[in-house]
C-alpha positions as CSV (number, residue, x, y, z in Angstrom):
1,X,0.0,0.0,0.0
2,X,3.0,2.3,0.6
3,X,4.2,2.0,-2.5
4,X,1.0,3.5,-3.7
5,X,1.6,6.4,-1.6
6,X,5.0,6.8,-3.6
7,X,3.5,6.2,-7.1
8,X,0.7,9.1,-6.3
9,X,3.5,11.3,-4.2
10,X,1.4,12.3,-1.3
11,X,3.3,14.1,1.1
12,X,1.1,12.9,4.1
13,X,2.0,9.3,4.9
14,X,-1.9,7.7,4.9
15,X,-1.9,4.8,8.3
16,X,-2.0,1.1,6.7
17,X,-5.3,0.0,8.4
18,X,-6.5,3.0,6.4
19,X,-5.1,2.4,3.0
20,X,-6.3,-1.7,3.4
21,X,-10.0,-0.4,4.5
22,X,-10.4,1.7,1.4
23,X,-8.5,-0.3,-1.0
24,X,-11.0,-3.6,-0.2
25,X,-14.1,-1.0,0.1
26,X,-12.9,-0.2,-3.7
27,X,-12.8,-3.9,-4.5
28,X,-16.4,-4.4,-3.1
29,X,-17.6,-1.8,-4.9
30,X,-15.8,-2.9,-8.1
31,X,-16.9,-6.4,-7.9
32,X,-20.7,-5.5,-7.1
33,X,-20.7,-3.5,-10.1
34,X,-18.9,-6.6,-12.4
35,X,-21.8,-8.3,-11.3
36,X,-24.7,-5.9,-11.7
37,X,-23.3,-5.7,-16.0
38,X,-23.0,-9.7,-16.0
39,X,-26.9,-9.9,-16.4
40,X,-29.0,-9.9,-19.6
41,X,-29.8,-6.8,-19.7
42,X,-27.7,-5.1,-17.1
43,X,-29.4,-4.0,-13.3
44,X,-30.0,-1.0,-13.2
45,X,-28.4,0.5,-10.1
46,X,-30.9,2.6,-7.4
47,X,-28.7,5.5,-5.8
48,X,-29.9,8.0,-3.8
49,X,-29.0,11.4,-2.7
50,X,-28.4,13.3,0.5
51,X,-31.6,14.9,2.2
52,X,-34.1,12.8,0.4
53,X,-36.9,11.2,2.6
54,X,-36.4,8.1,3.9
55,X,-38.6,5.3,1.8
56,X,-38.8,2.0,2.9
57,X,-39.7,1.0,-0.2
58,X,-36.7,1.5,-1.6
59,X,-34.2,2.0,0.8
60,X,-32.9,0.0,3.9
61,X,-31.7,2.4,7.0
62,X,-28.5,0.6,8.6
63,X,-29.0,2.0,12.1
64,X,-33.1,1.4,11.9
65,X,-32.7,-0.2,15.5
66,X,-31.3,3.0,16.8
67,X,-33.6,5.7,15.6
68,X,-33.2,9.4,17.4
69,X,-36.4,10.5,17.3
70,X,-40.6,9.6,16.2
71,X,-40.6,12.1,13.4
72,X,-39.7,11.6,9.2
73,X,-36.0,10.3,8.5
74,X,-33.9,11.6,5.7
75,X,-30.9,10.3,3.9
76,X,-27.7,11.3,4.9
77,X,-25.3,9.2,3.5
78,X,-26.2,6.1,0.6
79,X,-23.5,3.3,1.9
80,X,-24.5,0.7,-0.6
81,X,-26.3,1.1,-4.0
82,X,-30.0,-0.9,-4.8
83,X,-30.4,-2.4,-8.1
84,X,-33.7,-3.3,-10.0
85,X,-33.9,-6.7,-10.8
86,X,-36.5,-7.7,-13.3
87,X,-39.4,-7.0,-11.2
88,X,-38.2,-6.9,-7.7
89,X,-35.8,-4.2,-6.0
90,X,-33.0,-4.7,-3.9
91,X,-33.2,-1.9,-1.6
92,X,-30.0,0.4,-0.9
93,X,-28.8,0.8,2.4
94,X,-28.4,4.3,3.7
95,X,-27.9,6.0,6.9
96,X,-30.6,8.5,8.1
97,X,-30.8,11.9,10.1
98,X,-34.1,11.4,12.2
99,X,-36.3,14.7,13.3
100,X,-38.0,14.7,17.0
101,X,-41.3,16.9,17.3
102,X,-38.8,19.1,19.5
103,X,-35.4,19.4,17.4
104,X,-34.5,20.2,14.3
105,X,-32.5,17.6,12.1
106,X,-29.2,16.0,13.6
């Protein structure tokens, strides 16, 4: 991974923990997307942006058994893209902001 570090000449030395966490995240991603184009016709892919509300339809919160507050979620961050699949979805998985009747969103 250092060598990496040399090739791109960073001037910051990045911690090795770090550079293996993000080089296997890139992998993942990488290897979902192989998959995704090695159907007849291709998934499509279901991403979704920041601040859109929560629908649980389409979307999978990864913290759902720690939820802040009773009022409507919104996306922060998309973690792992949804695809279509003929007829069925496989919902993304997001983390959400919630909003209490008493504060305003975290």
């Amino acid at each position: 991974m250092n060598c990496i570090i040399v090739t791109l000449d960073w001037t910051k030395k990045w911690p090795e923990p770090l550079l293996q966490s993000f080089f296997v995240a890139a992998k993942c991603v990488w290897l979902l997307h192989l998959l995704a184009f090695s159907f007849h016709p291709a998934l499509m892919i279901l991403r979704v942006e920041e601040n859109r509300p929560f629908d649980p339809h389409y979307m999978e919160d990864v913290f759902k058994d720690k939820q802040k507050g009773d009022g409507p979620s919104r996306v922060k961050v998309m973690v792992m893209p949804g695809f279509y699949v003929q007829d069925r979805i496989l919902r993304c998985k997001v983390l959400c902001r919630y909003k209490s009747t008493a504060q305003a969103y975290i």
